[in-house]
C-alpha positions in Angstrom: 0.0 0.0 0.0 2.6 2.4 0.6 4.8 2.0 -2.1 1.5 1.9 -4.2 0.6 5.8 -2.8 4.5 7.1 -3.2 4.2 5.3 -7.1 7.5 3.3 -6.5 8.0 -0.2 -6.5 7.9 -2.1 -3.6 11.4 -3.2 -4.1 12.5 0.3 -4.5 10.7 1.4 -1.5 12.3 -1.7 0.9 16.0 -0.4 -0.2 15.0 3.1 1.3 13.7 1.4 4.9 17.3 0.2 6.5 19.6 1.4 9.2 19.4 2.6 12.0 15.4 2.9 12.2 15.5 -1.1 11.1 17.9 -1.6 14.2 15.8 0.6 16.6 12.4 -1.5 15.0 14.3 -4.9 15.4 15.0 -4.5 19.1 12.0 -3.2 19.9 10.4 -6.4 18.7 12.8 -9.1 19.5 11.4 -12.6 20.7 13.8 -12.8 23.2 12.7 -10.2 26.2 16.6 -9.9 27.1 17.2 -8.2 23.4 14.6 -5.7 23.6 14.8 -2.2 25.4 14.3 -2.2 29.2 11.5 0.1 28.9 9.4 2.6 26.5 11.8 5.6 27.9 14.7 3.4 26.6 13.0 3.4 23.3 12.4 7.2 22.8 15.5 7.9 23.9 16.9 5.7 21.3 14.9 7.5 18.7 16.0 10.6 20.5 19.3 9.8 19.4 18.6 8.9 15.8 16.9 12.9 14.9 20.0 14.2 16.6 22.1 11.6 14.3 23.9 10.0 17.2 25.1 6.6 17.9 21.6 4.5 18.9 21.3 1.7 21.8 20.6 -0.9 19.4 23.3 -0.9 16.5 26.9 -2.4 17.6 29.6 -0.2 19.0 31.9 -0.6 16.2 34.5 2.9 15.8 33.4 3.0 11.7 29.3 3.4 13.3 30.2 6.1 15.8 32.8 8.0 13.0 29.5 8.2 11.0 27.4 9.4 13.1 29.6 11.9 13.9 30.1 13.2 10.4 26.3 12.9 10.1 26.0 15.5 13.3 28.6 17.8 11.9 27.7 18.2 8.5 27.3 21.9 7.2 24.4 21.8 4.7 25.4 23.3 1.2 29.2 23.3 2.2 31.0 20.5 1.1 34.5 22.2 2.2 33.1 22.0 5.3 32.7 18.7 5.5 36.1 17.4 4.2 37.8 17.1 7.2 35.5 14.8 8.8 34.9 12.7 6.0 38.8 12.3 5.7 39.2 12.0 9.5 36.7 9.2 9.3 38.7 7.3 6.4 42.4 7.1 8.0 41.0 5.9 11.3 38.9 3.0 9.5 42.3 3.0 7.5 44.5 2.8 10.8 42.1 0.0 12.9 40.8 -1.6 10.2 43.2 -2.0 7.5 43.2 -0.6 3.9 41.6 -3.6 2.4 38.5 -3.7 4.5 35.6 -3.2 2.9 34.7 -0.2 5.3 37.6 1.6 4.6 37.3 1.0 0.8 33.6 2.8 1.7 35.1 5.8 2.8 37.7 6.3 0.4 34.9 6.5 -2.2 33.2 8.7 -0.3 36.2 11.2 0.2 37.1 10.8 -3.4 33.4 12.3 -3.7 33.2 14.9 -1.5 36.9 15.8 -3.5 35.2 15.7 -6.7 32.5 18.2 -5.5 34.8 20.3 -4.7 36.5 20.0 -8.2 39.5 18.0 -7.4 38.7 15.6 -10.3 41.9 14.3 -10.3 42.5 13.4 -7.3 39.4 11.9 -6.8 39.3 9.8 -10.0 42.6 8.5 -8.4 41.2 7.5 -5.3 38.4 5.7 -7.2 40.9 3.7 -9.4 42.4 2.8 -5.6 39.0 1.4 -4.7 37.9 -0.6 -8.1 41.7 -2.5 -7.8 41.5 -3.1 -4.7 37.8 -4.4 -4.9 38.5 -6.4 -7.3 41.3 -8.3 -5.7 39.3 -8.2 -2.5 35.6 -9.0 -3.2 36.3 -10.1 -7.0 35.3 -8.5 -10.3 31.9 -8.3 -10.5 31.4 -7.6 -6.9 28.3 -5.2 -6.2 30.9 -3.2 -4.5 33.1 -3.2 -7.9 30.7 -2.6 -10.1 29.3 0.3 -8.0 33.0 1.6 -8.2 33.8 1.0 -12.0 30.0 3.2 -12.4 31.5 6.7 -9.8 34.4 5.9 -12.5 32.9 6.3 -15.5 30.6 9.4 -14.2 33.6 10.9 -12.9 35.1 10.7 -16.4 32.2 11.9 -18.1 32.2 15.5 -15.7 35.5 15.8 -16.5 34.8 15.9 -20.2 37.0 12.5 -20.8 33.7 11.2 -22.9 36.1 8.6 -24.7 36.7 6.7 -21.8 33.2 7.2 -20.3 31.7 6.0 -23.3 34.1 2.9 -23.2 33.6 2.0 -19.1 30.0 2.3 -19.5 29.8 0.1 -22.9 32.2 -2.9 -20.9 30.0 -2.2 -17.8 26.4 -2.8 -19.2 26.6 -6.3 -20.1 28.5 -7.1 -16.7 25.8 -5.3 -14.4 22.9 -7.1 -16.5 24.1 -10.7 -15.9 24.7 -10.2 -12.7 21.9 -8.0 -11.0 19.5 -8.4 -14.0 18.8 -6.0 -16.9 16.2 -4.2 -14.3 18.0 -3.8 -11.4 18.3 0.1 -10.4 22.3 -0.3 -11.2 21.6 -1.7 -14.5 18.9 0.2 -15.6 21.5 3.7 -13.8 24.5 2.7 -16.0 22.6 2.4 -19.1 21.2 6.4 -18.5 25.3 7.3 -18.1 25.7 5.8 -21.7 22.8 7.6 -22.8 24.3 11.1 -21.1 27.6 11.0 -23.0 26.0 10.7 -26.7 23.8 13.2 -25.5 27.0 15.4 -24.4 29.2 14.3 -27.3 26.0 15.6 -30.0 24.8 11.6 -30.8 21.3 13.0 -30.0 19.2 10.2 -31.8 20.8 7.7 -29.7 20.7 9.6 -26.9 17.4 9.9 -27.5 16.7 6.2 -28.3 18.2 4.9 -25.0 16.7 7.7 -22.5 13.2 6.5 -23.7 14.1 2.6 -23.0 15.9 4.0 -19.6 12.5 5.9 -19.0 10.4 2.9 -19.7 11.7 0.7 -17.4 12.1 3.1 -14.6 8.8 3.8 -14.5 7.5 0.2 -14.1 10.5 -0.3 -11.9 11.2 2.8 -9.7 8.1 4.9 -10.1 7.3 8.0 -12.3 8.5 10.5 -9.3 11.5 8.8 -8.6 14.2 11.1 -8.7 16.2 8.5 -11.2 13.0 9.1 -13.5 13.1 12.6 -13.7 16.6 13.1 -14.2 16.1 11.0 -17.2 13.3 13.2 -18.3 14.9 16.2 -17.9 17.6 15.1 -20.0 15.3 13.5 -22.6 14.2 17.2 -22.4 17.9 18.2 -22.9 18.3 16.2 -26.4 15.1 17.0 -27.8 15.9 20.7 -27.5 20.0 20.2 -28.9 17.3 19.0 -31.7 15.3 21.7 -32.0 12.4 20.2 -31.3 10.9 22.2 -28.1 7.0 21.0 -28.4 9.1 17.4 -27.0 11.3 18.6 -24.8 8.6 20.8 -23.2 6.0 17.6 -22.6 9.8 16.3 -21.3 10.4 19.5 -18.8 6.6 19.5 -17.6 6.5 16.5 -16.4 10.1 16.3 -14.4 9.8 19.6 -12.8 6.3 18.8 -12.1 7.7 15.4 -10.7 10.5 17.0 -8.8 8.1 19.4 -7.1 6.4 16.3 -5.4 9.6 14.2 -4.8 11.5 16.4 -3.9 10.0 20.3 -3.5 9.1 23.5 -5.6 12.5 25.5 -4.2 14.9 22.8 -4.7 17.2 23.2 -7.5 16.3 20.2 -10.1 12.7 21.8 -9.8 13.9 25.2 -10.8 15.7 23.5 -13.7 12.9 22.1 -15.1 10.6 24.6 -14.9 13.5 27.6 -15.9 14.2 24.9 -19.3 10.3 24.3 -20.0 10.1 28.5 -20.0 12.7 28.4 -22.4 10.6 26.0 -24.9 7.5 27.6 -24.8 9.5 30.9 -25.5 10.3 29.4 -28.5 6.9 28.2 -29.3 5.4 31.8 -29.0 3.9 30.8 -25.8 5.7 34.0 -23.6 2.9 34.2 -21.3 3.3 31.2 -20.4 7.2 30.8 -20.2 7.2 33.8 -17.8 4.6 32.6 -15.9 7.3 29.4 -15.4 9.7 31.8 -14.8 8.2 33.7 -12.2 7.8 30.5 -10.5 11.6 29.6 -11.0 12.5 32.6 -9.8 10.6 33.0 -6.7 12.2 29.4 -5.7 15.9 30.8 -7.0 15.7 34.1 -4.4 13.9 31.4 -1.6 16.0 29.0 -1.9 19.5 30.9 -2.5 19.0 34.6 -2.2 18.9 37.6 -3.8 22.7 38.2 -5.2 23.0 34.6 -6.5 23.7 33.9 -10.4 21.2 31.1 -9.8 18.3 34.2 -9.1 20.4 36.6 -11.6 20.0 34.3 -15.0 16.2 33.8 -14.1 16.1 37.4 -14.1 17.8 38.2 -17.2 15.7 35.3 -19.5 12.5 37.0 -18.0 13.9 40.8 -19.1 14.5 38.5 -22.3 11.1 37.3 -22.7 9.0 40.4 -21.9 10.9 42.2 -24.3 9.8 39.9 -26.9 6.7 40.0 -25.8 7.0 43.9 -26.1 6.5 44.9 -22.6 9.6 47.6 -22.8 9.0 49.0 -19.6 9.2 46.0 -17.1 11.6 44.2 -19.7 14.1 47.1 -19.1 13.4 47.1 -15.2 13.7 43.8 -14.9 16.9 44.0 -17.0 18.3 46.5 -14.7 18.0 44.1 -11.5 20.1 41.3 -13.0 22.8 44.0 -14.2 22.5 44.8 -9.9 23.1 41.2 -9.3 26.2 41.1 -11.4 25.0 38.2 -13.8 25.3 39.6 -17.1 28.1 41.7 -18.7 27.4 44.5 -20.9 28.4 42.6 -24.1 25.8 40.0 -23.1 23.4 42.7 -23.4 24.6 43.5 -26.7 24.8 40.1 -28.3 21.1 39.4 -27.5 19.4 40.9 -30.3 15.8 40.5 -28.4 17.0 43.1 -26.4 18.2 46.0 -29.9 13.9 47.0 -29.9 14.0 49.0 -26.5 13.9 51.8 -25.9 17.6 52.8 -27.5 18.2 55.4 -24.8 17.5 53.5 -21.7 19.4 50.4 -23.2 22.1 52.5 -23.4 22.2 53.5 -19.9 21.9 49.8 -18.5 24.6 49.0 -20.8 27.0 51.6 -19.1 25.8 50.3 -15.4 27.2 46.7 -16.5 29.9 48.0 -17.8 30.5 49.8 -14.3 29.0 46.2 -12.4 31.0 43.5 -14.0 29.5 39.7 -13.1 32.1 38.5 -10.1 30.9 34.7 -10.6 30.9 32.8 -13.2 27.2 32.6 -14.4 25.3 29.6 -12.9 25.6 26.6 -15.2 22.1 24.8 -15.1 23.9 21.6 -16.4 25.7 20.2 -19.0 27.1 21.5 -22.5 24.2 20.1 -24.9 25.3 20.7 -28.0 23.5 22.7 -30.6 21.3 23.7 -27.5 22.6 27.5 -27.8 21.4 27.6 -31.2 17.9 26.1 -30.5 17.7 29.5 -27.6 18.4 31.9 -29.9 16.4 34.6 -30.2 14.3 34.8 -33.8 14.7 37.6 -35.5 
């Protein structure tokens, strides 16, 4: 019943239910009277423990459980820097008591080889990783879960890095592995075969990419559900390729639906949904629609300034497509006012202004003026990527003439 009302399988939903709630559950309900709390206080103060991300009653006092919960308690939200030192401190103690080959440890170095890569140290992270996948292999064999979840961080690694050749070739050696051994609709599987489908996409092979989104999509709905966050990354990137092919009446049906999705799974501030609905504005901007694609970027843009402020190239580029799309939909006045606030922000540079030909039928004068306040309030950030280089997507977002 309850996988049926959150529309994911019930498989999907029982990998989500484990930990430390299973552990508080389990003790709670043991046969034997001798394993189970002393008494209810014991209980809530077990679950006490569990919201403040401490070490509970009823898991093992192993020195790996308590390091977690401790980086779990002193994790900075939206900092990854932050959190570095923990996450390191955590993996040369497992290293020191546990040894380097132990499965925990190799756990740990792949999560500090992520938290490296988030902070753009792709290098040294994708060296870490190669650590791990050697090691697991001699350790647990290769076509351990463990491995093949390894070989997969690789080859995504690889693809953010813009090493697409040897992406393409991990993922096209991994496929066949991960569907003999976990089955062709195991999340894994059916996860490695969207990373293929994300490098044509990136490397212009748009009818593939394409091709094999729609098969990933297919089976993640009957598998995962059609708001699970897998899902919906899929769609927005189906949404991605039909747009590098200039087809934006597909990639909005594409958008819709994922940021709609997001909003549910996930909620209407948080940054996939803002994607979605930011892209689908862009499509029906194309398709004449502005009323609509400013009424999708109103409601990007309120979640951009809720969610990460005022001054934030994330609220900035919001603001500049909607001075973009009222001026094409000849409303000079606001399009020049709203205009001026993204030139406050520090978003766009004056020779943006200029190359933007949507923007050459204001009001000369005032254009002018704006254009001499960005010269005067140069952007200080790189403007917020929203994802990937598609290509041929900056040509389907021109402006017509």
């Amino acid at each position: 019943m309850i996988a049926r009302l959150r529309r994911v399988a019930p498989a999907g939903l029982a990998r989500t239910i484990a930990g430390d709630l299973d552990a508080i559950v389990l003790k709670a309900t043991a046969p034997d009277s001798a394993q189970r709390y002393a008494s209810t206080r014991d209980l809530a103060r077990d679950i006490e423990r569990y919201l403040r991300h401490e070490p509970i009653e009823a898991r093992p006092p192993a020195w790996s459980y308590h390091a977690s919960r401790f980086v779990r308690r002193h994790r900075v939200p939206g900092r990854a820097e932050d959190g570095l030192p923990y996450i390191r401190t955590a993996y040369e103690g497992l290293r020191r008591t546990l040894g380097p080959d132990h499965p925990r440890t190799l756990n740990a170095m792949s999560s500090l080889a992520g938290s490296l890569a988030t902070l753009g140290d792709n290098e040294a992270a994708a060296l870490l990783l190669r650590e791990v996948i050697e090691a697991s292999r001699r350790i647990t064999g290769p076509e351990s879960p463990s491995t093949l979840s390894s070989l997969g961080n690789l080859g995504v690694l690889y693809t953010d890095m813009g090493r697409y050749g040897e992406a393409q070739a991990l993922f096209t050696d991994l496929i066949p592995v991960v569907n003999r051994v976990e089955g062709e609709d195991h999340p894994r599987a059916v996860l490695t075969r969207y990373y293929l489908a994300r490098v044509y996409l990136l490397t212009g092979r748009l009818r593939e990419a394409v091709e094999r989104l729609n098969r990933v999509i297919e089976t993640q709905r009957e598998v995962e559900g059609d708001i699970h966050p897998n899902t919906l990354l899929s769609l927005l990137h189906l949404g991605d390729a039909h747009l590098a092919q200039g087809l934006p009446m597909e990639a909005s049906e594409a958008y819709l639906e994922a940021g709609d999705g997001f909003s549910i799974s996930f909620d209407p501030t948080h940054a996939s949904t803002i994607k979605a609905y930011f892209r689908l504005a862009l499509c029906l901007a194309q398709l004449d629609r502005l009323a609509d694609a400013e009424g999708y970027i109103t409601k990007a843009l309120t979640s951009a300034r809720e969610t990460h402020g005022e001054r934030h190239p994330f609220t900035a580029q919001m603001l500049f497509e909607m001075a973009r799309v009222r001026a094409e939909y000849g409303q000079q006045d606001t399009a020049l006012e709203v205009l001026s606030q993204a030139i406050w922000v520090g978003y766009c540079g004056a020779e943006s202004i200029r190359q933007m030909g949507t923007f050459t039928a204001l009001d000369a004068d005032r254009l002018a003026t704006l254009i001499s306040q960005a010269e005067e309030n140069p952007p200080v950030e790189t403007p917020f990527s929203f994802d990937d280089p598609i290509p041929g997507r900056e040509a389907a977002l021109r402006p017509r003439p």
